[in-house]
C-alpha positions as CSV (number, residue, x, y, z in Angstrom):
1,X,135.7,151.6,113.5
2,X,134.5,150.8,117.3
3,X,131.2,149.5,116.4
4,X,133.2,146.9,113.3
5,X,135.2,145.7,116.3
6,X,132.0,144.8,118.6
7,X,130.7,143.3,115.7
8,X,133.4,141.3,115.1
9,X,134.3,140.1,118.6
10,X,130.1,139.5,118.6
11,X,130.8,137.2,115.7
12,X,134.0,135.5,116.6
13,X,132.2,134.8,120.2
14,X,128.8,133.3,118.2
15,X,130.7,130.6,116.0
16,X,133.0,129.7,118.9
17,X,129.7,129.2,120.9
18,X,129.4,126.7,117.7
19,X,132.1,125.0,117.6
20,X,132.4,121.2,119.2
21,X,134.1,121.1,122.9
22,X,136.7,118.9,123.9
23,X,134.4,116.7,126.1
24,X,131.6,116.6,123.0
25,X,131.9,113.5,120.9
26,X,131.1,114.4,117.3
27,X,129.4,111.9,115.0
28,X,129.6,110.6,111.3
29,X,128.3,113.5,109.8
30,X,130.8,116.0,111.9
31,X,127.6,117.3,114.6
32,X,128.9,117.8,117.7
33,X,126.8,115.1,120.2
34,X,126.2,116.3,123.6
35,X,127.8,114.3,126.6
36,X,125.4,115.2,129.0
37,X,122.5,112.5,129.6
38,X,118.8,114.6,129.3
39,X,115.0,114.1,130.4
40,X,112.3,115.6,130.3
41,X,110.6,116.1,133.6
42,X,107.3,114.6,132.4
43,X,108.2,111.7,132.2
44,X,109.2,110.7,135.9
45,X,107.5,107.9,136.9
46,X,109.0,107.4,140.5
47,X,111.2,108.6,142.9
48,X,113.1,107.5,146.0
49,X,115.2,108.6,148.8
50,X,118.8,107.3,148.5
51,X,121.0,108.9,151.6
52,X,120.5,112.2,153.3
53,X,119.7,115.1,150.5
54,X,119.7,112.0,147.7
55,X,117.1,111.3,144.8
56,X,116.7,109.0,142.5
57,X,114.1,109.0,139.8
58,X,112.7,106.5,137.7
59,X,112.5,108.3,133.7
60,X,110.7,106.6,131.7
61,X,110.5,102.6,131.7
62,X,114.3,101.9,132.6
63,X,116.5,104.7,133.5
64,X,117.2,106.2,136.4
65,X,118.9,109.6,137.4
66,X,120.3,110.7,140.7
67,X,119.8,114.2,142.4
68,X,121.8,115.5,145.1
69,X,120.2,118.3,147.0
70,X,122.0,121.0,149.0
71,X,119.9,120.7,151.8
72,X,116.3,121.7,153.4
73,X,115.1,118.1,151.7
74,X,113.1,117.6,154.7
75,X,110.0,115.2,154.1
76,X,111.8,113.0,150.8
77,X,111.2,109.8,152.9
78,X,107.7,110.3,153.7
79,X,106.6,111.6,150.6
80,X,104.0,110.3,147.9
81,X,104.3,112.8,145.1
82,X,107.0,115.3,144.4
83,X,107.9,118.3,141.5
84,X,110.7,118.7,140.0
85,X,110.9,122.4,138.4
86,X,114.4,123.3,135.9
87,X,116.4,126.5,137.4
88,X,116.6,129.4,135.4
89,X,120.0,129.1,133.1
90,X,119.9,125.2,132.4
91,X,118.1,123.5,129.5
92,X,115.2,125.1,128.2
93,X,111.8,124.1,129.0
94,X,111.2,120.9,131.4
95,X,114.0,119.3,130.5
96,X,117.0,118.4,133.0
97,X,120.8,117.1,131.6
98,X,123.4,116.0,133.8
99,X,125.1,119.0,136.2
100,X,121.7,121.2,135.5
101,X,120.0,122.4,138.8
102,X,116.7,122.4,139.7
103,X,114.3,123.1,142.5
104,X,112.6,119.5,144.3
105,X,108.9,120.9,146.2
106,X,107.6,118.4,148.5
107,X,104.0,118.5,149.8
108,X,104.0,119.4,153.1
109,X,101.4,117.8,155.5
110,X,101.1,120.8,157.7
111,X,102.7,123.4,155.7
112,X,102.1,124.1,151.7
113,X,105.3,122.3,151.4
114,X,109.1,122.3,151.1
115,X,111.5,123.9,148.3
116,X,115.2,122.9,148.1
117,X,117.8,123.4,145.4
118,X,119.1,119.8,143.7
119,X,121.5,119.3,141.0
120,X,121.6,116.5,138.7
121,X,124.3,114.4,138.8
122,X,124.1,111.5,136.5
123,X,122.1,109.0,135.0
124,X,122.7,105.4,136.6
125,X,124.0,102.3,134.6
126,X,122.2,99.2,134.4
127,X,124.7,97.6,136.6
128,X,124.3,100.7,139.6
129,X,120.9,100.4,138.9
130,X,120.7,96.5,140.0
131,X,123.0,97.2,143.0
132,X,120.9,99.9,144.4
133,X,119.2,98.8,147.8
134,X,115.5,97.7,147.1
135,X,114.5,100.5,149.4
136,X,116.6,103.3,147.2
137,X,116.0,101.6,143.9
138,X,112.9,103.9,142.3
């Protein structure tokens, strides 16, 4: 009788996992459609420093997501190359959504380079885009 009742909590638990959230929009066909904006790290074409322990990276040809760091970002503004690597627990692979967090490594000069912790926060509208400073805008 215990090991029915495991089962079915196990069970229960699985197709709530399935079912669509209240922030999920659900299409046409009733598949629940992820809110949370995704890329794949390979296809970062550019990055620049917004404000202290801020990121912004050019995806592809015309988007652009912001990363907030939590600190030890030293070396952002001088940097010509950067890697972005997923934390264990978000998306699988090399792909990054929205409130994933990741680790930024920075070449160091001196030192084989700088790790800090960065979460992603959003992906930028056209508009924020155009009103970014030239010297933020990736």
């Amino acid at each position: 009788m215990r090991v029915q009742a495991i089962v079915a909590l196990g069970l229960v638990a699985l197709l709530d996992a399935c079912a669509p959230t209240p922030g999920a929009a659900v299409d046409s066909a009733g598949d629940s459609v992820s809110a949370r904006q995704c890329f794949n790290v390979s296809q970062v074409n550019n990055f620049r420093q917004g404000r202290t322990n801020q990121v912004f990276l050019r995806v592809g040809r015309s988007d652009v997501y912001e990363l907030n760091a939590a600190g030890g970002c030293w070396d952002l503004d001088f940097a010509n190359q950067l890697a972005i690597i997923p934390d264990l627990g978000g998306s699988a692979g090399s792909r990054l959504c929205s409130g994933d967090a990741a680790r930024i490594i920075v070449p160091g000069s001196t030192a084989p380079g700088s790790v800090c912790r960065a979460r992603v926060t959003r992906k930028l509208t056209a508009e924020e885009i155009a009103a970014l400073p030239d010297a933020q805008r990736p």
